[in-house]
N, C-alpha and C positions, 0 to 999 in steps of 0.2 A: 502882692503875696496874700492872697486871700488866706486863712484858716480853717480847716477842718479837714474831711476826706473829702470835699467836693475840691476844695482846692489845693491836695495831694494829687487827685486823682485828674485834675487840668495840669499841673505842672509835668508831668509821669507822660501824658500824653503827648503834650507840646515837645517835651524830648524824644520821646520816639520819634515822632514827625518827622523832628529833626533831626534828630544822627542820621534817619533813615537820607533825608535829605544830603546829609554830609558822602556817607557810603557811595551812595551811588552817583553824586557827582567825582567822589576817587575815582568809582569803577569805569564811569565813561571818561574820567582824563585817561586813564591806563589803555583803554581799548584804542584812544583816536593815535593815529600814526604821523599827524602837524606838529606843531608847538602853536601855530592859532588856534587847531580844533581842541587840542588842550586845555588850553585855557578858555575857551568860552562852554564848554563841556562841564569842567568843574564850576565855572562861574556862574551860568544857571541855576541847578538845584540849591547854592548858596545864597545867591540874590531870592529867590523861592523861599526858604525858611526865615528868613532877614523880612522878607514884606509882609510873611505872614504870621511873625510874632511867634516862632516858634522857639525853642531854649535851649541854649546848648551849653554842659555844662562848663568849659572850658570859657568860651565867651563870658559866662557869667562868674567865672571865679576873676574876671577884670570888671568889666561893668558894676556891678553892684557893688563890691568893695570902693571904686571911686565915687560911683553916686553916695557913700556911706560920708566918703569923707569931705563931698560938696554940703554933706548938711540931710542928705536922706533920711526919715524918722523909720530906718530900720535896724536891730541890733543882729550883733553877730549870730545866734543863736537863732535870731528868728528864720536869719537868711539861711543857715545851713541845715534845718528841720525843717521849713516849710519852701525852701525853692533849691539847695544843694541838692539835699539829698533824694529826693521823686526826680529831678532831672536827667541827674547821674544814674537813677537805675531808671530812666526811661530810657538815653542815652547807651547803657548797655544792653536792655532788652533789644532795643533795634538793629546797632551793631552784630547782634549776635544772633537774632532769631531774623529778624527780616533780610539781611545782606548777608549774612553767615551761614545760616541753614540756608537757605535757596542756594549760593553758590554753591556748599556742600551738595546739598541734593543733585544739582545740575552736572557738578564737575567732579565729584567725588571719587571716591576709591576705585578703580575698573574692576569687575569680576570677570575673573577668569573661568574657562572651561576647563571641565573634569579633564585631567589628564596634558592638560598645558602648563608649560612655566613660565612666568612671568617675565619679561625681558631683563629686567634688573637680576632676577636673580640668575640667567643667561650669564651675564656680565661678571657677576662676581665668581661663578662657578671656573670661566673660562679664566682668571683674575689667579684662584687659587690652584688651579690644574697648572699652567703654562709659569707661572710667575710673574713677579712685576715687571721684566725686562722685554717679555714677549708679550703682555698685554699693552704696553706704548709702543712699540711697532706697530701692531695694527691700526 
């Protein structure tokens, strides 16, 4: 746990890397339609951030508190301002901008044309006109 913003600014990183890591080893267990391709899908990007020393903060609220109580010369304080905390918002920068915005952008809201209505709202129309006894019939 190095000290200053140069090592704010490596821990911040290493967790982007890594949640990014984490996300998209979800998103390919979700897409594969195995239970093998499953799991070696997600196991991938995981073995990936693991070899390459990246930080995640979840992992690291167990590791570093055990290395603390093997004897580690880090205190509480130093571990949650100088590797908690840059982790956890590198971890949510990535979550949320690299796997969250792309999906957004990719899968996001449909736009509709001038003068169409949207299927759902189809649904609920036909829902409030007929009643609820004649919309489960159909």
């Amino acid at each position: 746990m190095a000290l200053g913003s140069s090592g704010w600014a490596t821990a911040v990183v290493k967790g982007v890397l890594c949640n990014w890591m984490v996300t998209i080893g979800a998103l390919l267990a979700l897409v594969s339609r195995s239970t093998v391709g499953k799991v070696v899908a997600m196991w991938l990007p995981i073995l990936t951030f693991f070899a390459q020393g990246f930080e995640h903060s979840i992992v690291n609220m167990f590791v570093i508190p055990v290395g603390m109580m093997f004897g580690a010369p880090v205190s509480i304080g130093n571990w949650l301002l100088w590797n908690q905390l840059p982790v956890t918002l590198g971890n949510i920068l990535a979550g949320a901008l690299l796997t969250g915005l792309a999906l957004y952008s990719t899968y996001g809201e449909k736009a509709t044309l001038p003068g169409k209505v949207p299927v759902s709202e189809n649904v609920s129309r036909d829902h409030e006109v007929m009643g609820p006894a004649a919309a489960v019939t159909q």
